[in-house]
C-alpha positions as CSV (number, residue, x, y, z in Angstrom):
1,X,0.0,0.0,0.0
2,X,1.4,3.5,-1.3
3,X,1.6,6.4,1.2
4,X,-1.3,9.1,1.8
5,X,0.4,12.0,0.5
6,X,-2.1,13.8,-1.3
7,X,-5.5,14.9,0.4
8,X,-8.3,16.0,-0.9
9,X,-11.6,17.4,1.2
10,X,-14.6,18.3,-0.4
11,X,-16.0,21.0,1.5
12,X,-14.5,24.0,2.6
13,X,-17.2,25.0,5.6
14,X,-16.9,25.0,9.1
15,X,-15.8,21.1,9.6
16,X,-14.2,20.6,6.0
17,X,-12.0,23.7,6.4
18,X,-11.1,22.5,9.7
19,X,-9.8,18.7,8.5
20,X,-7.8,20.4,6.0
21,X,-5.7,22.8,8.1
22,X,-5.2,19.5,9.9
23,X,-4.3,17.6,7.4
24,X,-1.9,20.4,6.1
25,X,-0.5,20.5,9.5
26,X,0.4,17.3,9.2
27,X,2.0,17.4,6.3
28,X,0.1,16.1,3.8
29,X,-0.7,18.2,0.4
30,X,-4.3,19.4,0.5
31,X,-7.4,20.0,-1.7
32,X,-9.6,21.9,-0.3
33,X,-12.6,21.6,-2.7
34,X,-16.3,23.5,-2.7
35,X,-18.7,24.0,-5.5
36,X,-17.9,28.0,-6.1
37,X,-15.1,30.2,-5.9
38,X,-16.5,32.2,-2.7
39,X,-16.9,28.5,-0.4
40,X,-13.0,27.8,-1.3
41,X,-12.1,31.6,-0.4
42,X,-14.8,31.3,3.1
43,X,-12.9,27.7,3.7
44,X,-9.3,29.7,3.4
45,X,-10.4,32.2,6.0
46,X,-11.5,30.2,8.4
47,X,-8.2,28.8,8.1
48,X,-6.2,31.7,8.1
49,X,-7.8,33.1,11.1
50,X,-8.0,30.1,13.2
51,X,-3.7,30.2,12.5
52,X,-3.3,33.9,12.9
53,X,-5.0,33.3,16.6
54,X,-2.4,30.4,17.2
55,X,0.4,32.6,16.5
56,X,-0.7,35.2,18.9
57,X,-1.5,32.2,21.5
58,X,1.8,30.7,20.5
59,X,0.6,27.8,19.7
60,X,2.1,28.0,16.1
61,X,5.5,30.5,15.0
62,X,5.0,32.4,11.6
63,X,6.9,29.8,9.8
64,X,4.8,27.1,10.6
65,X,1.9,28.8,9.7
66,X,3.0,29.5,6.4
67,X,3.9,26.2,6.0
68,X,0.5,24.8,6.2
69,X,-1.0,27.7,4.3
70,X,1.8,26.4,1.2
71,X,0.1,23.2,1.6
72,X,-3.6,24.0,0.8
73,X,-4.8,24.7,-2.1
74,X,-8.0,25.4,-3.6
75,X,-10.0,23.2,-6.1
76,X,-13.2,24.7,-7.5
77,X,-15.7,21.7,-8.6
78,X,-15.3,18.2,-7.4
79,X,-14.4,17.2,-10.7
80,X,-11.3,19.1,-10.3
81,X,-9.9,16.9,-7.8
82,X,-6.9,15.8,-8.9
83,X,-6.6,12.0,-10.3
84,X,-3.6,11.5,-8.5
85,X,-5.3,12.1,-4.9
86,X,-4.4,9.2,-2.2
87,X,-7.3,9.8,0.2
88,X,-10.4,12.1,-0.4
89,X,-12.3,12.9,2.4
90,X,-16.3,14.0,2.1
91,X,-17.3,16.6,4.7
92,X,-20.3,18.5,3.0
93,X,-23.4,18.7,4.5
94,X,-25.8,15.3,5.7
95,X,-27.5,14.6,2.7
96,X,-27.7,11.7,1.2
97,X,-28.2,13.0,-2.6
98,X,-25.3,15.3,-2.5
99,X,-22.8,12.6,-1.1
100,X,-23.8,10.2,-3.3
101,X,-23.3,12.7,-6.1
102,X,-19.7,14.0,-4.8
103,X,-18.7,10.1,-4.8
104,X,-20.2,9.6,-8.0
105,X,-18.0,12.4,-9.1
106,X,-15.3,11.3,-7.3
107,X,-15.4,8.3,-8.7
108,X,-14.8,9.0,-12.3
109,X,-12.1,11.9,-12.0
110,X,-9.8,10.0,-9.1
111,X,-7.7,6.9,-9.7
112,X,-8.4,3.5,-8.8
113,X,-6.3,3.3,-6.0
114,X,-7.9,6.7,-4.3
115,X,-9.2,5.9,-0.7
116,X,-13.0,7.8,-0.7
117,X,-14.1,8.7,3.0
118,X,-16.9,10.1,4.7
119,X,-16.8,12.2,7.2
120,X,-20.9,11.6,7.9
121,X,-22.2,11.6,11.1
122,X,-25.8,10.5,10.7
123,X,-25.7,8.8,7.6
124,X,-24.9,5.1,6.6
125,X,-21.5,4.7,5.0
126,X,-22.3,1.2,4.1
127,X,-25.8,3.1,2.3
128,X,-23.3,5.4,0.2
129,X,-21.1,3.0,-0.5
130,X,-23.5,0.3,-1.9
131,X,-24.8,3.6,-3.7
132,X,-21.7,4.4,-4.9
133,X,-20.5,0.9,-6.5
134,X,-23.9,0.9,-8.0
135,X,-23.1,3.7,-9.7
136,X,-19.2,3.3,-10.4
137,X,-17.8,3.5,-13.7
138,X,-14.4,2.0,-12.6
139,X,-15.4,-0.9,-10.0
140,X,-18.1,-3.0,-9.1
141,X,-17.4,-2.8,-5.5
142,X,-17.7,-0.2,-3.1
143,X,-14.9,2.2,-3.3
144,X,-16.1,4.2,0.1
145,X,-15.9,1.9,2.5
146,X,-14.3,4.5,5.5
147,X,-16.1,6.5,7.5
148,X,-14.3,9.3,9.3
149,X,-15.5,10.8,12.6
150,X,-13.7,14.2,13.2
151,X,-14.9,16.4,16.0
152,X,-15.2,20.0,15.8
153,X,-12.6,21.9,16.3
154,X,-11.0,19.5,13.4
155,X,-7.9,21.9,13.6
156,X,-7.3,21.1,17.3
157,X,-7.7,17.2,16.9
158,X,-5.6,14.3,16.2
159,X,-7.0,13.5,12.9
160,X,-5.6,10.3,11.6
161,X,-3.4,7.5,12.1
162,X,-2.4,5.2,9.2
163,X,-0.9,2.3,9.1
164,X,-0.3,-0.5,6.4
């Protein structure tokens, strides 16, 4: 198994925005991905300032900061997610229609060997993944088979572990 190195979250709100500064802060090369312009630009603020407070706290220095800001960029349209992306990660909002659309998306613009994860807290994962292999143009089986439970503040928590 090939090393996450390339993230993608789709969904730059309060809880998407939130995975991906931890994400960036932990090295990995982000995506942060919305549907327009102004939800990437809301997601990078939310960002910004949660850092700009850490450096005043010092929690973070300057250089660290930037360092995760360098890390982050923004992807307009989830079929702009890059092919190469190791792990996406879903956080938009609980409904089931949507999700199963972003995966459907998902699912023909990433690679084969993309790991698709939802970050739902009230909806079946096993639900959106039958859903998705249903609807795959690359697989029969289901491709999102992970659910990820981050709690808010997702900039504050451990986010994840992985292992082989």
């Amino acid at each position: 198994m090939k090393a996450v190195e390339n993230v993608a979250i789709v969904g730059a709100g309060n809880m998407g925005s939130g995975i991906a500064q931890k994400s960036a802060q932990e090295a990995f090369n982000v995506q942060m991905v919305d549907r327009e312009e102004q939800y990437v630009a809301r997601g990078r603020s939310i960002i910004e300032n949660f850092l700009s407070e850490a450096i005043e706290r010092r929690i973070f220095s300057q250089a660290e900061v930037d360092a995760t800001l360098n890390r982050i960029t923004g992807v307009i349209g989830v079929e702009n997610t890059a092919v190469d992306t190791d792990l996406v990660i879903e956080a938009v909002f609980e409904d089931f229609d949507i999700k199963t659309a972003v995966f459907s998306t998902l699912d023909e613009v990433c690679g084969e060997d993309t790991i698709l994860a939802s970050n739902t807290s009230s909806l079946s994962v096993n639900a959106l993944a039958a859903m998705n292999a249903a609807r795959s143009v690359k697989t029969s089986s289901p491709r999102c088979r992970l659910s990820i439970a981050v709690m808010s503040s997702a900039g504050l928590s451990t986010l994840l572990t992985f292992s082989a």
